[in-house]
BAFI-3210 file (N, C-alpha, C; in Angstrom, 3 decimals, decimal comma, padded with zeros to 6 digits):
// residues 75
n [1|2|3|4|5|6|7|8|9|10|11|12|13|14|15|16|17|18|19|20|21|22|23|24|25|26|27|28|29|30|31|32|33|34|35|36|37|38|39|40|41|42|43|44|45|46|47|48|49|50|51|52|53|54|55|56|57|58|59|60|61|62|63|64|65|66|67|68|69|70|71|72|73|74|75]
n.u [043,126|045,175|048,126|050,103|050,013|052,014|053,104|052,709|054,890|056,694|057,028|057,761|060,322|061,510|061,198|062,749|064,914|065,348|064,649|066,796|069,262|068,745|069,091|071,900|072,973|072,192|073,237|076,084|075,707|075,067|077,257|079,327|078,880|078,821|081,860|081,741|080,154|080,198|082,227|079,797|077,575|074,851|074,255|074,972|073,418|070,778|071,389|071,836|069,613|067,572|069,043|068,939|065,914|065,012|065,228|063,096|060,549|061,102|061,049|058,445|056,439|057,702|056,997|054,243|053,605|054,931|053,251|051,027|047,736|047,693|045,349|042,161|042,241|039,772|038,284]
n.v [042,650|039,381|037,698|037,061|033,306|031,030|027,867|024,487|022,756|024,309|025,128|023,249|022,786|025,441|024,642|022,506|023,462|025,434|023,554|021,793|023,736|025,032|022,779|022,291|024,488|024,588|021,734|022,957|024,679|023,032|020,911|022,906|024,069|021,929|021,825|023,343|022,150|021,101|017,762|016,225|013,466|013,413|015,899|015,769|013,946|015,529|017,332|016,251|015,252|017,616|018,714|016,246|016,444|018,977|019,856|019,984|021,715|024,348|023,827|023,452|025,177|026,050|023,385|023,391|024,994|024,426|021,921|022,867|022,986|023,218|026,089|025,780|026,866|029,603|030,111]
n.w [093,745|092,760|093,799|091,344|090,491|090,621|089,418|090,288|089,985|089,452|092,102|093,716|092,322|093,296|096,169|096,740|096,501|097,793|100,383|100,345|100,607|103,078|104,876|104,502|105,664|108,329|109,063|108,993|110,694|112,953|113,411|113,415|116,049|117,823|118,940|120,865|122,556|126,407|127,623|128,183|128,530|128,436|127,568|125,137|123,800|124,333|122,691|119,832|119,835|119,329|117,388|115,262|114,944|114,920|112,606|110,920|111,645|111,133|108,394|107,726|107,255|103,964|103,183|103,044|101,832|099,177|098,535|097,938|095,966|092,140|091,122|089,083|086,175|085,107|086,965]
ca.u [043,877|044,986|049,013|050,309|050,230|053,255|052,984|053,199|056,061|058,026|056,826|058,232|061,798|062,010|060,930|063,157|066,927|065,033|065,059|068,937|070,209|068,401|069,743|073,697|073,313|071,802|074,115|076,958|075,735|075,069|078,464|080,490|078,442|079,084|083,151|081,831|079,316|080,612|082,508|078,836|076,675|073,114|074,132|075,108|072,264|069,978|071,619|071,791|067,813|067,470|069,770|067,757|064,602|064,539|065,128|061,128|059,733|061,440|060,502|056,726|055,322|058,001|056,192|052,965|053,331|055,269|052,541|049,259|047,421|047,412|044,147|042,077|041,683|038,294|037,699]
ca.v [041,967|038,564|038,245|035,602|031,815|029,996|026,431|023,514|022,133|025,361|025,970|021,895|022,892|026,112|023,996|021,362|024,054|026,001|022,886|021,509|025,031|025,368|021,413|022,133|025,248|023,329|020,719|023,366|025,040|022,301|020,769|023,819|024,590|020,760|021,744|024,347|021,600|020,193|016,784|015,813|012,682|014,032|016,973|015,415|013,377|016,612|017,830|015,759|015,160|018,771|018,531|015,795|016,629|020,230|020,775|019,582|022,671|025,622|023,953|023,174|026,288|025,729|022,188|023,423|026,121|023,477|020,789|023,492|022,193|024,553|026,261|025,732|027,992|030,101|030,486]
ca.w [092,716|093,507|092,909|089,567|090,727|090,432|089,060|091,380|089,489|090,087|093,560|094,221|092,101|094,343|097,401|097,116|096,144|099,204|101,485|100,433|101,189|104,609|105,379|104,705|106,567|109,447|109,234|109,052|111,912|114,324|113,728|113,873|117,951|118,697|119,091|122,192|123,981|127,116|127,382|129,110|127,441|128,876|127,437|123,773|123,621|123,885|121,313|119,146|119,443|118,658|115,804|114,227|115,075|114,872|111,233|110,481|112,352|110,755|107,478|107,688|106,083|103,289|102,732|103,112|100,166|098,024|098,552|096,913|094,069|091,354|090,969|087,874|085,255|084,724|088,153]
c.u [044,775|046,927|048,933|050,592|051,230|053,091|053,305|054,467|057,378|058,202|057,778|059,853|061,927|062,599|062,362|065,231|066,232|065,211|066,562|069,558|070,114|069,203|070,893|073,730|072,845|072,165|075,365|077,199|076,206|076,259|079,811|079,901|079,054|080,673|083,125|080,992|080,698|080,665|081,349|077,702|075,317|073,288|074,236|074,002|071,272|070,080|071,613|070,398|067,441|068,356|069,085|066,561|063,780|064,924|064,123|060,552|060,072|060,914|059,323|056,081|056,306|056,653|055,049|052,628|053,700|053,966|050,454|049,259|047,165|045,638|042,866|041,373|040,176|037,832|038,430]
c.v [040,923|038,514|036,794|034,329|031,273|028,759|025,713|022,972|023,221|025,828|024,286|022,027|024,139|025,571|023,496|022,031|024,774|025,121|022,577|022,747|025,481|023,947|021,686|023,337|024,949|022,936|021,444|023,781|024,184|021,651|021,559|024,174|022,993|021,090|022,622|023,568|020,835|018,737|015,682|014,449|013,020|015,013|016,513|014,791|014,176|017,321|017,831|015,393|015,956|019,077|017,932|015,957|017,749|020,721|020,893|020,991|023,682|025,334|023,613|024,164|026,061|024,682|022,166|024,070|025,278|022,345|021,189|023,191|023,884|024,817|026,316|026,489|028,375|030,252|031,854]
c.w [093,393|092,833|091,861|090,674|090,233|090,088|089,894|091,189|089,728|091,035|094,174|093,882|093,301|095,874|097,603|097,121|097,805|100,369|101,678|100,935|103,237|105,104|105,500|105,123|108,254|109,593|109,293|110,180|113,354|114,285|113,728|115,288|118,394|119,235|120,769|123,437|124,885|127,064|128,500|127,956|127,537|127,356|125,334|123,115|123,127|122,609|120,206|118,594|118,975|117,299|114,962|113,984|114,437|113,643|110,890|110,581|111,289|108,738|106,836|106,877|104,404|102,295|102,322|101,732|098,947|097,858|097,816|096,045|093,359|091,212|089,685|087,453|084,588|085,740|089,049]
res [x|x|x|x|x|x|x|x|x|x|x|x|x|x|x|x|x|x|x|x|x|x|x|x|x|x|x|x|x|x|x|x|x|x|x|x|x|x|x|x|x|x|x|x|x|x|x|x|x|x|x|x|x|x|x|x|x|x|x|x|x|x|x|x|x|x|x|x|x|x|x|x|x|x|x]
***
């Protein structure tokens, strides 16, 4: 037994309160650790690349589940 399908339109509203919540906790995080990095620019730089960069990753399967076509009915 296969479970109930969710609508694309409500899997895209979930998606999209699911991404904003993961973003301003992300963005909360990484600028409440920036107050403990060293007064180093290498070192800010890195960080900062991983700050912007590294939100993408953690939300790829998110995207992937928001982005299924619904499946059509009778099959």
């Amino acid at each position: 037994m296969s479970a109930p399908l969710i609508p694309a339109r409500l899997r895209k509203l979930i998606g999209g309160i699911g991404i904003m919540v993961f973003l301003a906790a992300w963005i909360w995080a990484f600028t409440s650790l920036y107050d403990y990095l060293p007064n180093n620019r290498a070192v800010h730089l890195i960080y900062f690349v991983v700050a912007g960069m590294g939100w993408g990753l953690p939300l790829m399967p998110l995207m992937s589940w928001m982005g299924k076509a619904d499946k059509p009915i009778g099959r």
